[in-house]
C-alpha positions in Angstrom: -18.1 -45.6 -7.9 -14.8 -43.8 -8.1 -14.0 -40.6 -5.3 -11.2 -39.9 -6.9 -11.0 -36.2 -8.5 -11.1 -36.5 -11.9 -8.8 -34.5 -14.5 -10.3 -31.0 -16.0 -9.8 -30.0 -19.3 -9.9 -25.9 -19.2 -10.1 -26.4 -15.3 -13.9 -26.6 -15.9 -15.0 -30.0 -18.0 -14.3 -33.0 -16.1 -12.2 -35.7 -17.9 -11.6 -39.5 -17.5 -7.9 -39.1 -18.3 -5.7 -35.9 -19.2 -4.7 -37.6 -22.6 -8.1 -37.1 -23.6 -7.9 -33.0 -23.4 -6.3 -32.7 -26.9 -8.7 -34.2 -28.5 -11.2 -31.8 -26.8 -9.3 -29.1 -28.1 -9.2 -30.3 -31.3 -13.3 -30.6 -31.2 -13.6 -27.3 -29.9 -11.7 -25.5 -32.8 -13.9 -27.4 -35.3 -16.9 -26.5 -33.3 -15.7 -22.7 -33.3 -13.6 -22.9 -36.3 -16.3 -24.4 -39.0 -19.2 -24.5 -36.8 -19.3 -20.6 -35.9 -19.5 -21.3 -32.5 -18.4 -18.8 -30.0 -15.3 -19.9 -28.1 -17.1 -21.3 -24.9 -20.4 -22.7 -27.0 -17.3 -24.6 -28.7 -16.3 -26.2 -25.8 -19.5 -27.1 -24.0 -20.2 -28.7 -26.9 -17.0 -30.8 -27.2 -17.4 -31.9 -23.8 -20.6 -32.9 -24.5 -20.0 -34.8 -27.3 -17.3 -36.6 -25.4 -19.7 -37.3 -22.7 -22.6 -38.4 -25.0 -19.5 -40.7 -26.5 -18.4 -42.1 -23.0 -21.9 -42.3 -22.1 -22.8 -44.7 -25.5 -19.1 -46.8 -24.4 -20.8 -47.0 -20.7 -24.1 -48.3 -22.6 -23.0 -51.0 -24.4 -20.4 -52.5 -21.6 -22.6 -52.6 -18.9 -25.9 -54.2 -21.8 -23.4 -56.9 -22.3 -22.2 -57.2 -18.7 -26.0 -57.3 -17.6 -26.5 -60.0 -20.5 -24.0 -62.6 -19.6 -24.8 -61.6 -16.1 -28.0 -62.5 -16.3 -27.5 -65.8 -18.5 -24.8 -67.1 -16.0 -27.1 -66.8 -13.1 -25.0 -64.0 -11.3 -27.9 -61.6 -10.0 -26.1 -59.6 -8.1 -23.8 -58.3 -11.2 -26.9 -58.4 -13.0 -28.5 -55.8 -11.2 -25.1 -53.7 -10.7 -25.0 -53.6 -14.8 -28.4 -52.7 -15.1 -28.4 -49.6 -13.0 -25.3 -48.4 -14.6 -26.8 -49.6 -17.9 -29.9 -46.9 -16.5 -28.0 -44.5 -15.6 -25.8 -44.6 -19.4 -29.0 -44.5 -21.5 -30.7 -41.9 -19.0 -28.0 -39.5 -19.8 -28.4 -40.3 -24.0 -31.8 -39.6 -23.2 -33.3 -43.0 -24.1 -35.6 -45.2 -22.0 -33.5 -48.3 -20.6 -36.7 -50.4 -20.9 -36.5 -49.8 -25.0 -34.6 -51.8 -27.0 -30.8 -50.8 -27.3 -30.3 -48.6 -30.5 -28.4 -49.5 -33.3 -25.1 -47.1 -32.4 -25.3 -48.8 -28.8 -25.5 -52.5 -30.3 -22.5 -51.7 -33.0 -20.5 -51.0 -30.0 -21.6 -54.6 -27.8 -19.5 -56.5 -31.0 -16.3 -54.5 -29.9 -14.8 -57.6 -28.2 -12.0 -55.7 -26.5 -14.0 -53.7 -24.7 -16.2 -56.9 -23.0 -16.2 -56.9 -19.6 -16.0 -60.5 -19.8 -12.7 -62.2 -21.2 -11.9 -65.7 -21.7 -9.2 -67.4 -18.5 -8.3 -70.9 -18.3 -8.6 -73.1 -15.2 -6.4 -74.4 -13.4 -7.6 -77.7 -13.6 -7.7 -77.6 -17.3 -4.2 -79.3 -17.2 -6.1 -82.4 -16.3 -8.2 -82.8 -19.1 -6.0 -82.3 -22.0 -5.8 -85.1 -24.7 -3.2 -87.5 -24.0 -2.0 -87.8 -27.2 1.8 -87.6 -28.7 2.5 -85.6 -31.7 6.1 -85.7 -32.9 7.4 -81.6 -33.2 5.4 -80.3 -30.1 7.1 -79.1 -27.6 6.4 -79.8 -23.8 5.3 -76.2 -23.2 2.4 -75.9 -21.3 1.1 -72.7 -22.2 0.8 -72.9 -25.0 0.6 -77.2 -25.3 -3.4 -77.6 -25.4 -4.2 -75.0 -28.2 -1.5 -76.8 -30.4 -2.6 -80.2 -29.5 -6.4 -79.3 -30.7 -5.4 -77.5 -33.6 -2.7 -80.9 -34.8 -5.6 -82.8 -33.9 -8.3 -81.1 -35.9 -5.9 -81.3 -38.8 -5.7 -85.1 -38.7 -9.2 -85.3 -38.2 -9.0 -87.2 -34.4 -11.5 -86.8 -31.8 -10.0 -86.5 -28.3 -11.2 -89.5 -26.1 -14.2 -88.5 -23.5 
């Protein structure tokens, strides 16, 4: 995957980014703090909490990759989410071959987080309604969503 050396909170627990490192810290204090954990229990266990979060993120991007993989007919991705959907719910413990769990499948309806978004095509220019409304403008960006949404308000069907 990545080579790159990745950040380290207290020079020992590896990171994805250094913004991350305060809220370790402020995990660790509540872990010593309130839990009565001794200063390096504290942080081992922040970190992994953080890794058991990132891990359950990992889980639930690479399910849905592997889905929409799998129902567009792209093996290749497919199998490239699956072992890194493996690898996720190894690491929570959990068989991949089991049913998602519930935490896992709250975190597939995060929409931003999809690994698939929504692009036009080029050619969609092509096939947008010929119509005229008066008070649109001849913006193309933004022209087709406005067209459907005028033309859903009058209640016309673009021609097939």
């Amino acid at each position: 995957m990545d080579n790159q050396e990745k950040p380290k909170w207290r020079n020992v627990y590896e990171t994805l980014k250094p913004e991350d490192h305060d809220q370790l810290e402020a995990n660790s204090a509540i872990n010593e703090f309130r839990g009565g954990l001794p200063k390096e229990e504290a942080e081992s266990k922040a970190h992994q909490d953080y890794l058991k979060n990132h891990a359950m993120d990992s889980a639930a991007f690479h399910y849905i990759g592997m889905r929409c993989a799998t129902a567009a007919q792209h093996e290749p991705a497919a199998k490239k989410h699956g072992a890194a959907y493996s690898l996720a719910m190894k690491h929570l413990g959990l068989n991949p071959l089991d049913a998602p769990p519930k935490e896992i499948l709250d975190r597939v309806k995060d929409v931003e987080k999809s690994p698939y978004k929504f692009s036009a095509h080029a050619a969609d220019s092509f096939f947008e309604p010929k119509v005229e409304i008066p008070g649109i403008k001849e913006e193309p960006a933004n022209r087709t969503l406005e067209l459907l949404e005028r033309l859903k308000a009058l209640k016309v069907a673009p021609k097939v």
